[in-house]
C-alpha positions as CSV (number, residue, x, y, z in Angstrom):
1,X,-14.2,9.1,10.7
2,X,-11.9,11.2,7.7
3,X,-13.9,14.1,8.0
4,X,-14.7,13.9,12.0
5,X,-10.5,13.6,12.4
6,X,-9.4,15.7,9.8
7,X,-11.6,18.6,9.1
8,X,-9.3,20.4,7.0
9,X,-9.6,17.8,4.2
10,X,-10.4,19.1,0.3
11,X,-8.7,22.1,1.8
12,X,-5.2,20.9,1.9
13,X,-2.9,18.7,-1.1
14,X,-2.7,15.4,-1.1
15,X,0.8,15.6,0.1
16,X,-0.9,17.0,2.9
17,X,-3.4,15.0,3.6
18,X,-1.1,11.9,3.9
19,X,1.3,13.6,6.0
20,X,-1.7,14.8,8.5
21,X,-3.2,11.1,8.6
22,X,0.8,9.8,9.3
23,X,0.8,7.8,5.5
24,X,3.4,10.0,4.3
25,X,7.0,8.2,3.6
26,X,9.7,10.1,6.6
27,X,13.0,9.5,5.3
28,X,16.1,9.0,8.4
29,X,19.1,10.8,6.1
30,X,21.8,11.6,7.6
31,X,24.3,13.6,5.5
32,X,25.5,11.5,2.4
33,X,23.5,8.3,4.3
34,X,20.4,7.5,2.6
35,X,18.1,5.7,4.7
36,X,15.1,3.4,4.9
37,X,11.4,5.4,4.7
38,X,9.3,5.2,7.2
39,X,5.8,6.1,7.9
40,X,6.0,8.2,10.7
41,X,3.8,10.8,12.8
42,X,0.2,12.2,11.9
43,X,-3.0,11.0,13.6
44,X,-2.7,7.5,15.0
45,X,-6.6,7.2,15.5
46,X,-7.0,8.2,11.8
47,X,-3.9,5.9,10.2
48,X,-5.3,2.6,12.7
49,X,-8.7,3.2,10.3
50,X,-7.7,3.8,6.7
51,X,-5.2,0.7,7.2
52,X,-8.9,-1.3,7.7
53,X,-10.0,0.4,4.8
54,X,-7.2,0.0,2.8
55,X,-7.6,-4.2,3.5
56,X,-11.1,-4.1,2.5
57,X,-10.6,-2.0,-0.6
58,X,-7.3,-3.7,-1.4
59,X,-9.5,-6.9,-2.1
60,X,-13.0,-5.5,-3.2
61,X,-12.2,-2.4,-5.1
62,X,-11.4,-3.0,-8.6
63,X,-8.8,0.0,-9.3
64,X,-7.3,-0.7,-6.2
65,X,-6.8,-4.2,-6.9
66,X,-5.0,-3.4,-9.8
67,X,-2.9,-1.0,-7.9
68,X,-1.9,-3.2,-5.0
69,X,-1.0,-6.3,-7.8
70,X,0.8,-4.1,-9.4
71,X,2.8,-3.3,-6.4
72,X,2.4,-7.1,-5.4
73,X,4.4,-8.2,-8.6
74,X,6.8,-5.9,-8.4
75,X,7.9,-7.7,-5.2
76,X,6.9,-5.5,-2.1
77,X,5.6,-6.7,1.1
78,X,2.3,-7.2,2.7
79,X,2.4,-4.0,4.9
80,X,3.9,-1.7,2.5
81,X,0.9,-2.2,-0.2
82,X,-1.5,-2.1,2.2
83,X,0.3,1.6,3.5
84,X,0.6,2.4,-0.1
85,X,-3.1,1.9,-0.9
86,X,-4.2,3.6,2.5
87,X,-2.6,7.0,1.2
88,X,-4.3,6.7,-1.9
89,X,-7.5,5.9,-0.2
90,X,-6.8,9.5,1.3
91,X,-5.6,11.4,-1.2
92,X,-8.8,10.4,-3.3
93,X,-11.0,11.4,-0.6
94,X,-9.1,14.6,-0.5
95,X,-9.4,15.1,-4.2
96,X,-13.0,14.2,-4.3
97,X,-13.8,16.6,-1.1
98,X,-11.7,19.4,-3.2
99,X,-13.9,18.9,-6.2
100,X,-17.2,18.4,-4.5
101,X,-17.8,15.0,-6.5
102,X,-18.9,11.6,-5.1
103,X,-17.0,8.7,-5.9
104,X,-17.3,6.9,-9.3
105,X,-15.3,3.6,-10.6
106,X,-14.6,5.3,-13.8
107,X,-13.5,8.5,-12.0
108,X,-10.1,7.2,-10.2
């Protein structure tokens, strides 16, 4: 589904790639007011799937389970770890379509 809704992935940054998939934080500043970050935009098809992936991984993938307990401890909620490891779900796939590898535990 990545590669069928984003074709231009391993071609683009990661920045890029979370932005296109609708991970990346929006900010709504206004002048001197700073406020909340959002996820906003991108490919809705695309950001409904990684957020099943990023469930599934969040719970069965040993890097990312150390990734979203470390974001679990540090206090943040449910939706916002599970958005967190979504974009780096992406941006690994980017990374590893850039590089031409295939995923390895020990590689990320």
């Amino acid at each position: 589904m990545l590669i069928a809704e984003m074709p231009e992935i391993g071609t683009i940054t990661g920045e890029q790639a979370a932005a296109l998939t609708g991970l990346a934080p929006v900010g709504h500043d206004s002048g001197t007011l700073r406020g909340k970050r959002a996820i906003a935009g991108g490919r809705r098809a695309l950001r409904h799937v990684m957020f099943q992936a990023a469930l599934v991984a969040a719970h069965h993938n040993p890097s990312l389970i150390s990734f979203a307990d470390r974001l679990r401890k540090a206090g943040k909620p449910h939706k916002v770890i599970i958005t967190a490891v979504a974009r780096k779900l992406v941006t690994i796939a980017n990374a590893l379509c850039k590089s031409r590898q295939k995923w390895t535990a020990t590689g990320s």
